[in-house]
TORBA-463416 format. One record per atom (N, C-alpha, C): atom name; y negated, z negated, x negated. Coordinates in steps of 0.02 Angstrom, whole numbers, always signed. Each point is the difference from the previous one (the first is absolute). Layout:
N
[CA; [Y; Z; X]]
...
# end
This chain:
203
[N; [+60; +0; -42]]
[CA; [-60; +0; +42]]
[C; [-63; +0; -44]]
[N; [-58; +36; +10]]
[CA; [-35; -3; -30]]
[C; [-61; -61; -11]]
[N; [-20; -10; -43]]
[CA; [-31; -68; -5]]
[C; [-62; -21; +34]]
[N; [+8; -43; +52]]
[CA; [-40; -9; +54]]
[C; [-96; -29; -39]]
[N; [-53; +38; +11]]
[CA; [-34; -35; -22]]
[C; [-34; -68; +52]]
[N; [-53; -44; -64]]
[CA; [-23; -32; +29]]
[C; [-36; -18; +61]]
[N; [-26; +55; +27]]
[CA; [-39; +10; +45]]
[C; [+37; -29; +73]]
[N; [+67; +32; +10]]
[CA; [+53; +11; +34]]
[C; [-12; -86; +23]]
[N; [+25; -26; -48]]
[CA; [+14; -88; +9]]
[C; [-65; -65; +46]]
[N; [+36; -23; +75]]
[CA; [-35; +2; +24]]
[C; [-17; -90; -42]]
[N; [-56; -27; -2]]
[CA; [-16; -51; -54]]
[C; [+10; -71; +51]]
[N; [+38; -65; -53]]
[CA; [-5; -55; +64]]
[C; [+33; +0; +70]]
[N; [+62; +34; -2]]
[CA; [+12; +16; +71]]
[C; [+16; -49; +22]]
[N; [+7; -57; -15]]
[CA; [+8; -74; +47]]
[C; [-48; +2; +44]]
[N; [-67; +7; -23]]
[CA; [-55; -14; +45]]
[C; [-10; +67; +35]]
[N; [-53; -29; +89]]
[CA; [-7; +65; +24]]
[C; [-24; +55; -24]]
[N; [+5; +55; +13]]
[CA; [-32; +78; +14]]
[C; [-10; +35; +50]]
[N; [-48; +38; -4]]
[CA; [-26; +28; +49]]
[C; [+20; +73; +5]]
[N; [-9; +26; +36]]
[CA; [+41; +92; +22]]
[C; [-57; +16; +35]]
[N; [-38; +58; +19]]
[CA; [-43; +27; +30]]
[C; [+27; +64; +6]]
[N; [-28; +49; +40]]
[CA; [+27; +58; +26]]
[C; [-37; +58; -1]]
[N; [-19; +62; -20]]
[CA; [-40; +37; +20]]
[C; [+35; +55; +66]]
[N; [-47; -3; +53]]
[CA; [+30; +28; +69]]
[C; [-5; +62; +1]]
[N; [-16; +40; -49]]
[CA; [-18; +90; -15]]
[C; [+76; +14; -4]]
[N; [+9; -22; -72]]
[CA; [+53; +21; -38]]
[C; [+62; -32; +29]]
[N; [-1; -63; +27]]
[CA; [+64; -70; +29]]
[C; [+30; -7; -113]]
[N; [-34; -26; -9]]
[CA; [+21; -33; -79]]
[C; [-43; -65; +10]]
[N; [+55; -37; -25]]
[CA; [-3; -65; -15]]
[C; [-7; -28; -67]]
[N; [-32; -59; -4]]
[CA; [-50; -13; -85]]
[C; [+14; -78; +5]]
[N; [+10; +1; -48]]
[CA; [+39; -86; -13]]
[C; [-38; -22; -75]]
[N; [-30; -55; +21]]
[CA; [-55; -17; -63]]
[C; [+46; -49; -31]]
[N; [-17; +26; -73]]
[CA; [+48; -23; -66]]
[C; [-25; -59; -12]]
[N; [-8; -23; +5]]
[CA; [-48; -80; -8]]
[C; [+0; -50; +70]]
[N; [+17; -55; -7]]
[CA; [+3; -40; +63]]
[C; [-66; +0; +79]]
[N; [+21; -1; +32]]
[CA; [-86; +6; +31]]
[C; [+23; -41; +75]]
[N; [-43; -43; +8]]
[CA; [+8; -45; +61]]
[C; [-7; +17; +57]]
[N; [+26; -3; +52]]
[CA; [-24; +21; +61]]
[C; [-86; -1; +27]]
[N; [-20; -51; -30]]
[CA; [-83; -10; +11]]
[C; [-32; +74; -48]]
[N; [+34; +7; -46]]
[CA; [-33; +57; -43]]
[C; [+19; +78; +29]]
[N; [+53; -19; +28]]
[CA; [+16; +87; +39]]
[C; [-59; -8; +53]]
[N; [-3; -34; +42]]
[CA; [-5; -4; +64]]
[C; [-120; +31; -23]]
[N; [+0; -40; -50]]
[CA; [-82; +12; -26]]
[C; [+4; +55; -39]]
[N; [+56; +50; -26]]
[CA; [-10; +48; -38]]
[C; [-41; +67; +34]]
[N; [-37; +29; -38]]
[CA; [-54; +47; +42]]
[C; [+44; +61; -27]]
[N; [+49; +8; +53]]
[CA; [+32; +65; -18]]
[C; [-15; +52; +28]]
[N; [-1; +55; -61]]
[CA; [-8; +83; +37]]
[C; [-3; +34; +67]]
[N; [-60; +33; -4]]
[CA; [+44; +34; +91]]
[C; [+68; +41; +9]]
[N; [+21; -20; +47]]
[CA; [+78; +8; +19]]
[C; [+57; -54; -19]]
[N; [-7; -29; -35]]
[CA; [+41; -53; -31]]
[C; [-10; -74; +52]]
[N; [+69; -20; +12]]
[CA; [+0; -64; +37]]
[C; [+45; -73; -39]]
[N; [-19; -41; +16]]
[CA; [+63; -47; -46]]
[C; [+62; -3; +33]]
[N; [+52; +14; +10]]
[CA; [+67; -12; -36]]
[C; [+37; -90; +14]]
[N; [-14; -24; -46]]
[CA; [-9; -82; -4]]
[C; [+26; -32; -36]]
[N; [+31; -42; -41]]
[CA; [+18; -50; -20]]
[C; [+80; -17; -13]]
[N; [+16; +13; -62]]
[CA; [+54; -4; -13]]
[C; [+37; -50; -69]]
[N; [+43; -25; +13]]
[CA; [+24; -56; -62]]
[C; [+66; +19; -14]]
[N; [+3; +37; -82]]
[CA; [+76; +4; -9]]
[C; [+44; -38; -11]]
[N; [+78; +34; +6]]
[CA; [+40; -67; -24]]
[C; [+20; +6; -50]]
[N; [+13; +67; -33]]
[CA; [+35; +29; -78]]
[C; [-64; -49; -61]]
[N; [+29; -1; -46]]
[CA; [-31; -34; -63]]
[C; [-51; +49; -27]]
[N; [+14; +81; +9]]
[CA; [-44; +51; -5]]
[C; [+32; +58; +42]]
[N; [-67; +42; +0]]
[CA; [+27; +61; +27]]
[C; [-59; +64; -23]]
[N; [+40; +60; +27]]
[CA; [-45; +37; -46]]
[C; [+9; +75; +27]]
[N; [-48; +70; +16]]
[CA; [+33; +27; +37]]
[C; [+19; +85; -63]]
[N; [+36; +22; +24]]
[CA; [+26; +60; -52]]
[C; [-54; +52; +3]]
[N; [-24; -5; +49]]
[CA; [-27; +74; -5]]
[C; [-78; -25; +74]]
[N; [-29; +52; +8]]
[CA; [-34; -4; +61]]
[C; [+36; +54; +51]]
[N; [-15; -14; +75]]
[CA; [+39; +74; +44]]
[C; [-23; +56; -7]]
[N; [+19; +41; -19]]
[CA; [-15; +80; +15]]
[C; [+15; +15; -94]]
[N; [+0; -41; -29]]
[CA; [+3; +11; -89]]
[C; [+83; +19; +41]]
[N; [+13; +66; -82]]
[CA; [+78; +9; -23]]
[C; [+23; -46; -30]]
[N; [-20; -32; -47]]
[CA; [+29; -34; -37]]
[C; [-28; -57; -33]]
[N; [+44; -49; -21]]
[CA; [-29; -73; -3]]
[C; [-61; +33; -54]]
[N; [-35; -41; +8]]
[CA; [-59; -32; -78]]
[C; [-56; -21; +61]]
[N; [-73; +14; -19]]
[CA; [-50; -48; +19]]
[C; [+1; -22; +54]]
[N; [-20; -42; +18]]
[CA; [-19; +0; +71]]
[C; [-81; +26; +14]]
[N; [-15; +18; +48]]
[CA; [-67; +24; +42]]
[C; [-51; -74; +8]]
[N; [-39; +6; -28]]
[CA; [-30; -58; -9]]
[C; [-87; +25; +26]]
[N; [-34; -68; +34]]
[CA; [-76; -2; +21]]
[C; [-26; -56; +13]]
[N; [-68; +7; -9]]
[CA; [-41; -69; +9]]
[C; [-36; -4; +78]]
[N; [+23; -53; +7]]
[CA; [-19; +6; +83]]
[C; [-31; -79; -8]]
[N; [-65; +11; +15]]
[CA; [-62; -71; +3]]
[C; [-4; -36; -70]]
[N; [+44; +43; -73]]
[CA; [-1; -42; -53]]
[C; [+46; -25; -12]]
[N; [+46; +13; +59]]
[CA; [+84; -30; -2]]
[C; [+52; +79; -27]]
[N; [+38; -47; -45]]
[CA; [+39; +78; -23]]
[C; [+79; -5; +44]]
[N; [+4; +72; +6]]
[CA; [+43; -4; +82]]
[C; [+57; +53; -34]]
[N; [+65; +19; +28]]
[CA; [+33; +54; -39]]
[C; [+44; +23; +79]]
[N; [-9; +49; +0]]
[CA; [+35; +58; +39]]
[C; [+78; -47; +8]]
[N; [+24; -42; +63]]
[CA; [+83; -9; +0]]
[C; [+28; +34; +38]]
[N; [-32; +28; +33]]
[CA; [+59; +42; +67]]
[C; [-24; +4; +66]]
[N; [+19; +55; +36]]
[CA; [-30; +36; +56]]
[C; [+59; -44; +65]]
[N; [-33; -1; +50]]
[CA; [+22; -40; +48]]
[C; [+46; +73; +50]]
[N; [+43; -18; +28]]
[CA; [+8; +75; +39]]
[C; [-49; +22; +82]]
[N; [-2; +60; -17]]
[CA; [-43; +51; +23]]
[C; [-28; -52; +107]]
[N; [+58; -32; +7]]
[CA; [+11; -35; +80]]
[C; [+14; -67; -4]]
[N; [-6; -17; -42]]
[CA; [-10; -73; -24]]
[C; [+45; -53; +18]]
[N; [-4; -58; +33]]
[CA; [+78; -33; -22]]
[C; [+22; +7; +64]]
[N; [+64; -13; -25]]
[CA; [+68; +13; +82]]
[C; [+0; -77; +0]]
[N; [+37; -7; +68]]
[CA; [+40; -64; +33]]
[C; [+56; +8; +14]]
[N; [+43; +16; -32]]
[CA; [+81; +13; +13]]
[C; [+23; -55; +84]]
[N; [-11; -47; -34]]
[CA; [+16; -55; +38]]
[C; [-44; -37; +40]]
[N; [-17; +3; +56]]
[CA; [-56; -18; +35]]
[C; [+0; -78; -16]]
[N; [-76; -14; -18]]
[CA; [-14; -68; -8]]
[C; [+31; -35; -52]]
[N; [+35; +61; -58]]
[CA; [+11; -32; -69]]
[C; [-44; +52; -48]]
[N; [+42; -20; -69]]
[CA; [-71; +9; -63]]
[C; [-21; +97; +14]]
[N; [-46; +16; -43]]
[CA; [-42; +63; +20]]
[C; [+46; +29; -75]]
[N; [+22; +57; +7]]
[CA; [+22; +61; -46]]
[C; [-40; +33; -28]]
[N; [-27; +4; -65]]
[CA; [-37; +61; -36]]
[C; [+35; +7; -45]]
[N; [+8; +102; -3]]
[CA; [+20; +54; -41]]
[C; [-48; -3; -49]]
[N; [-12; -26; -64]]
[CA; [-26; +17; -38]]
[C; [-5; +23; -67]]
[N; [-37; +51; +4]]
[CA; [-9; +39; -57]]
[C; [-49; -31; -103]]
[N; [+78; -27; -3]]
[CA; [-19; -27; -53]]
[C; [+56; +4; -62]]
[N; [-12; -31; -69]]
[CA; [+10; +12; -51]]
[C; [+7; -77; -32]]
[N; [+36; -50; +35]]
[CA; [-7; -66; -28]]
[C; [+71; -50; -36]]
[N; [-13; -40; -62]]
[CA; [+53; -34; -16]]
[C; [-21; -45; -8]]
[N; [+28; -64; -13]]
[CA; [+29; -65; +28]]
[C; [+13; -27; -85]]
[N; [-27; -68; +13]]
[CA; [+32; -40; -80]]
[C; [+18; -62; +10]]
[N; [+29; -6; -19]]
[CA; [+32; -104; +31]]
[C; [+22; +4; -57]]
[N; [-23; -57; -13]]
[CA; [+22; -50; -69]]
[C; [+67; -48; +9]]
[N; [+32; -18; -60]]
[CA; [+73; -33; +17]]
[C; [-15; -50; +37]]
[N; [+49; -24; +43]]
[CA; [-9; -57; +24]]
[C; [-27; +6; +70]]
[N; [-36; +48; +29]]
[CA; [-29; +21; +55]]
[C; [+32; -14; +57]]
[N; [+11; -8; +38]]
[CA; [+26; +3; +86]]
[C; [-41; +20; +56]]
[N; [+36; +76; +14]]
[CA; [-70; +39; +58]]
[C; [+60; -20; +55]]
[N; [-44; +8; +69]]
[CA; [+27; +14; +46]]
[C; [+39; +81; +0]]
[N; [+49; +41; +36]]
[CA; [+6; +51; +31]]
[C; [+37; +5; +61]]
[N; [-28; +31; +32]]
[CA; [-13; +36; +77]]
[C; [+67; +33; +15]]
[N; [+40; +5; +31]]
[CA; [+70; +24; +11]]
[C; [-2; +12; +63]]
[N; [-6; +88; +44]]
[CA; [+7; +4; +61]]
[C; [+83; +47; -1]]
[N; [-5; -6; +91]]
[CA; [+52; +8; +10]]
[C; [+28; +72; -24]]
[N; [-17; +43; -17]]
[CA; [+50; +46; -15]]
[C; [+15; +1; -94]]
[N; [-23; -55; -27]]
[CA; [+12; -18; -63]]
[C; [-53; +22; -51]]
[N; [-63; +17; +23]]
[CA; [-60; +2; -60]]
[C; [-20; -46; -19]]
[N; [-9; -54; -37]]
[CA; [-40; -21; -28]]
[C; [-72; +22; -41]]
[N; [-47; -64; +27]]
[CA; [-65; +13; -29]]
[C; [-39; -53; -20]]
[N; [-24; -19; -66]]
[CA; [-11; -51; -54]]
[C; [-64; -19; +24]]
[N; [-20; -70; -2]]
[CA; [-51; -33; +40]]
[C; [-83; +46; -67]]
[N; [-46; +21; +26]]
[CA; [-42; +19; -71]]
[C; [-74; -39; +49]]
[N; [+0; +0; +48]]
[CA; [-75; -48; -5]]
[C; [+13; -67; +56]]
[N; [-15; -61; -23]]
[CA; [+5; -54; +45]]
[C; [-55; -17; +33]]
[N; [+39; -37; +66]]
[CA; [-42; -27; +50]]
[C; [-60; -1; -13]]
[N; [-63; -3; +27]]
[CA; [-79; +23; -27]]
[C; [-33; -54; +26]]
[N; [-42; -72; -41]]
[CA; [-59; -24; +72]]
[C; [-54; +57; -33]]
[N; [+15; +20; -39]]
[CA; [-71; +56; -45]]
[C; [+5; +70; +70]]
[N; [+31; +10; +39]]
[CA; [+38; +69; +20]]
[C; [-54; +10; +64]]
[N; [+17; +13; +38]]
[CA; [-44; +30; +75]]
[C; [-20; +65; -2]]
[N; [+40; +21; -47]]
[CA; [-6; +100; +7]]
[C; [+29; +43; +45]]
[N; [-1; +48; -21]]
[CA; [+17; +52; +57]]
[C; [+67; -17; +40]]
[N; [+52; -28; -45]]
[CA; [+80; +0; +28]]
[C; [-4; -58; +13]]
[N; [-8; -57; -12]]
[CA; [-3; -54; +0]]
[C; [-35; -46; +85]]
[N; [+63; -32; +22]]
[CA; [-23; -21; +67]]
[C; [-21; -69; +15]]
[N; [+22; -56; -55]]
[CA; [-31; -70; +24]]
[C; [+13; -8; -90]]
[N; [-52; -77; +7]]
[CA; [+19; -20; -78]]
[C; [+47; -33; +4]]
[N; [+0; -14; -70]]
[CA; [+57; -55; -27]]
[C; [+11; -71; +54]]
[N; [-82; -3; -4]]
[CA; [-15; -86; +16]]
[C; [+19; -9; +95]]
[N; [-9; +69; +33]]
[CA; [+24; -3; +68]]
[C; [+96; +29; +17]]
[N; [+7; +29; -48]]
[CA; [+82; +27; +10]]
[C; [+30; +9; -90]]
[N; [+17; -50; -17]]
[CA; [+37; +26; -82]]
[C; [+85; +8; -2]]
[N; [+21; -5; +67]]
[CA; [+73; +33; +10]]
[C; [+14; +63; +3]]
[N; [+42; +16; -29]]
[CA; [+25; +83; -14]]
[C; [+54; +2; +50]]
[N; [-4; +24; +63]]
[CA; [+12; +35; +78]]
[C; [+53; +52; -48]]
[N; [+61; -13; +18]]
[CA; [+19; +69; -12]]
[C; [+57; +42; +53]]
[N; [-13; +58; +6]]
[CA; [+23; +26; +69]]
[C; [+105; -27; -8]]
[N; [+9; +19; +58]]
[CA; [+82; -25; +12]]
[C; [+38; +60; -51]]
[N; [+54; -43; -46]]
[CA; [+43; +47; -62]]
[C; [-38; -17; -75]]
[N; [-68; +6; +8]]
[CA; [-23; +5; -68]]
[C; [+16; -76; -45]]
[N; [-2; -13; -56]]
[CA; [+27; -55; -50]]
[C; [-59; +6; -57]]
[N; [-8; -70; -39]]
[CA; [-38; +6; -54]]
[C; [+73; -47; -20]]
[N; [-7; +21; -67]]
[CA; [+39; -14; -71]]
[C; [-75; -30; -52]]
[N; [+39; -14; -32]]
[CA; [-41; -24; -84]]
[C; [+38; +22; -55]]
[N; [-48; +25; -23]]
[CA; [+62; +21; -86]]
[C; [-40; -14; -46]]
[N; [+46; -33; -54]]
[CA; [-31; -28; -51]]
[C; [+18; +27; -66]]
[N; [-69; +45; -16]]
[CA; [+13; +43; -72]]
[C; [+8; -37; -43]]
[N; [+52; +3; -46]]
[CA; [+18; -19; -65]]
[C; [-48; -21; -68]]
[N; [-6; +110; +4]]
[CA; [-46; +32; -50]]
[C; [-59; +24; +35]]
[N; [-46; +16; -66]]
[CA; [-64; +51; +45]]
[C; [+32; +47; +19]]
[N; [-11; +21; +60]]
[CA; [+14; +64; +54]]
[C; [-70; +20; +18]]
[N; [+23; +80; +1]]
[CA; [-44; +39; +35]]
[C; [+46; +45; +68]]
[N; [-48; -23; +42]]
[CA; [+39; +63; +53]]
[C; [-74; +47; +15]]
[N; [+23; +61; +7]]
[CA; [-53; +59; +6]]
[C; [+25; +6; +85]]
[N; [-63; +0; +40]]
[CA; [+11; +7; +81]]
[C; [-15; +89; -9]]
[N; [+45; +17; +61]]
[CA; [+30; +77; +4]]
[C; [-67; +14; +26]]
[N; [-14; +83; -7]]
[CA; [-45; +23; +30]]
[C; [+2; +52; +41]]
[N; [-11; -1; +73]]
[CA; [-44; -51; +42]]
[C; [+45; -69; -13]]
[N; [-75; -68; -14]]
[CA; [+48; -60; +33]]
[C; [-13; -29; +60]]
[N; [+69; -39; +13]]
[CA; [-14; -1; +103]]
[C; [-31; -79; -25]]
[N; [-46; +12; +28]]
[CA; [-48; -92; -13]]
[C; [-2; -28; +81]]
[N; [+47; -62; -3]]
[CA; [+13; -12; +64]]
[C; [-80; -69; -16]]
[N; [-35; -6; +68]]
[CA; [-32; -51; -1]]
[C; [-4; -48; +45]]
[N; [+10; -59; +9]]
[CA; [+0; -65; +30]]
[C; [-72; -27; +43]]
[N; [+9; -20; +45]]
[CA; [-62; -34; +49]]
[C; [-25; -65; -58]]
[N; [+16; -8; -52]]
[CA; [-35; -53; -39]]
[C; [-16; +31; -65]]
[N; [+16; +78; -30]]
[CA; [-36; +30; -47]]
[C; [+61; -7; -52]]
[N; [+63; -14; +17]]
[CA; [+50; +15; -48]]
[C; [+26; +64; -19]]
[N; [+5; +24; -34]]
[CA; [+25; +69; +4]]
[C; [+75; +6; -54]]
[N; [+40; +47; +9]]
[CA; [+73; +23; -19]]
[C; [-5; +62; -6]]
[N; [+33; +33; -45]]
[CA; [-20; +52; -7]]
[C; [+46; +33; -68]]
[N; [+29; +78; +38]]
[CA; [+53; +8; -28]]
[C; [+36; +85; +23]]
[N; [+51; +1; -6]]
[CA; [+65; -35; +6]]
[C; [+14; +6; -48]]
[N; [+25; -59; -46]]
[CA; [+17; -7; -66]]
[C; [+69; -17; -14]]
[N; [+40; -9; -61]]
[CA; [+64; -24; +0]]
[C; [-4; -63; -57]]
[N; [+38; -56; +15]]
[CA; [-8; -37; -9]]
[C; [+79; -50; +2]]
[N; [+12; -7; -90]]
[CA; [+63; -33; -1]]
[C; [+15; -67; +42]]
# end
């Protein structure tokens, strides 16, 4: 694989980040640097661009291969939006999210280029539905969250509802692992801002 540069690597991913959207193109911009919900919400962004919202990873790092519409891995698509440096992660699909399951989590096809780092010792959740996909927990519960997908906070609902058949597991990496999410990845999202996202394989 070719050698991912720096740019790619999103910085601090313990703490939140912010995603914004431009509504011309439907590309999504994920600022490399932590940024609070008070700071999205005051950011004087571009015309056409809306915020997105608030996200907290669970991987130790992550980092994305490429931007959408690139052939092939190397930079990512990078811009300054209010002074904040933002990088091209992935296009949302064209009809935006499904509900497979009425009154469970929201489905987005997305068009992205992303991998995953967990350090030894780690224990993620994963997502196990019924016809046997699994999909690896990548952003937790949000009180930072109240974005677009996102339906109550933490502090009013922090139970993960999950429709009848589906299972969470825990697996506990050894070694550093990387898993690279397929592209499109199906990013399932939760009424409390959890998201899974996948379908990955997983010993």
């Amino acid at each position: 694989m070719t050698k991912i540069p720096e740019v790619n690597f999103i910085l601090d991913c313990h703490k939140p980040h912010a995603e914004v959207m431009e509504l011309a193109s439907k590309t999504v911009w994920q600022s490399r640097l932590p940024m609070a919900r008070e700071t999205l919400e005051n950011l004087s962004l571009p015309p056409g661009f809306i915020g997105v919202g608030i996200g907290t990873a669970v991987m130790d790092a992550h980092y994305f291969r490429r931007s959408p519409g690139n052939a092939n891995d190397g930079p990512v698509s990078e811009r300054d939006i209010a002074g904040h440096q933002f990088v091209h992660c992935a296009n949302p699909p064209a009809l935006g999210a499904e509900t497979p399951i009425s009154g469970g989590p929201q489905l987005l096809k997305v068009d992205k280029h992303h991998s995953l780092l967990f350090m030894p010792e780690r224990k993620v959740d994963v997502l196990r539905l019924p016809d046997g996909k699994e999909y690896i927990q990548v952003i937790t519960a949000s009180p930072e969250g109240g974005g677009l997908l996102q339906k109550a906070s933490v502090s009013s609902n922090n139970t993960l509802l999950l429709p009848d058949g589906w299972r969470l597991r825990t697996v506990n990496f050894q070694t550093r692992t990387t898993i690279h999410l397929p592209n499109p990845t199906e990013a399932w999202f939760f009424a409390n801002g959890a998201s899974f996202q996948g379908p990955v394989e997983i010993l």
